[in-house]
C-alpha positions as CSV (number, residue, x, y, z in Angstrom):
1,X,12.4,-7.9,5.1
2,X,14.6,-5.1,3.9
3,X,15.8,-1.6,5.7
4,X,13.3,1.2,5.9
5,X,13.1,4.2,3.9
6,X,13.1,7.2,4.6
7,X,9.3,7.1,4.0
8,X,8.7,5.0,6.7
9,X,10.9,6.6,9.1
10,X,9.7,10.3,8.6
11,X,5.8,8.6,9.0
12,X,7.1,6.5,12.2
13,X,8.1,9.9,13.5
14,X,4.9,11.3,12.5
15,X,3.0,9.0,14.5
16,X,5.2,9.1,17.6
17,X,4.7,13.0,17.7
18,X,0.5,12.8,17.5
19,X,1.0,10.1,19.9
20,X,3.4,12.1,22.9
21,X,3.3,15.4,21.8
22,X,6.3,17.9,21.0
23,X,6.8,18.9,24.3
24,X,7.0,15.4,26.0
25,X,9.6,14.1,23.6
26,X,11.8,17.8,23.9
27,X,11.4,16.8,27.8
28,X,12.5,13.1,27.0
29,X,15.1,14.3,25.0
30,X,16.8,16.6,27.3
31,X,16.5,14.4,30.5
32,X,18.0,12.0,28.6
33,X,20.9,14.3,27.7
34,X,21.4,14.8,31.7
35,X,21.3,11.2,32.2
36,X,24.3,10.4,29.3
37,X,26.0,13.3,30.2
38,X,26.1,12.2,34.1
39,X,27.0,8.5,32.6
40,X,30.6,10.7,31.3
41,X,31.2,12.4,34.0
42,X,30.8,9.4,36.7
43,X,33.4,7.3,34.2
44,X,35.9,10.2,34.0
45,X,35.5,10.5,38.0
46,X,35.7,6.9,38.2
47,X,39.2,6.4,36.1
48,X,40.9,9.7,38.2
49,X,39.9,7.7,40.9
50,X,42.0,4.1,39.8
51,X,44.9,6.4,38.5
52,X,45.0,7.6,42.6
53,X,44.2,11.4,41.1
54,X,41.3,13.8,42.2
């Protein structure tokens, strides 16, 4: 049970693209930019916050 190659990571991709379609995983993808960049910007707020600045 070694890695993957690169093979079986471009096919894997293959099959996730006939399976939700370009546009879902572009949609996935940015929401899922939102949510990270949300996550930052929540623990920045959060550590001005404990240092007593706004």
């Amino acid at each position: 049970m070694g890695s993957f190659s690169v093979m079986h990571w471009v096919i894997v991709l293959m099959i996730v693209m006939l399976v939700f379609g370009t546009k879902k995983i572009s949609t996935i993808g940015s929401d899922l930019g939102k949510a990270i960049k949300g996550f930052n910007d929540g623990v920045k707020g959060e550590s001005k916050e404990a240092d007593g600045q706004k």
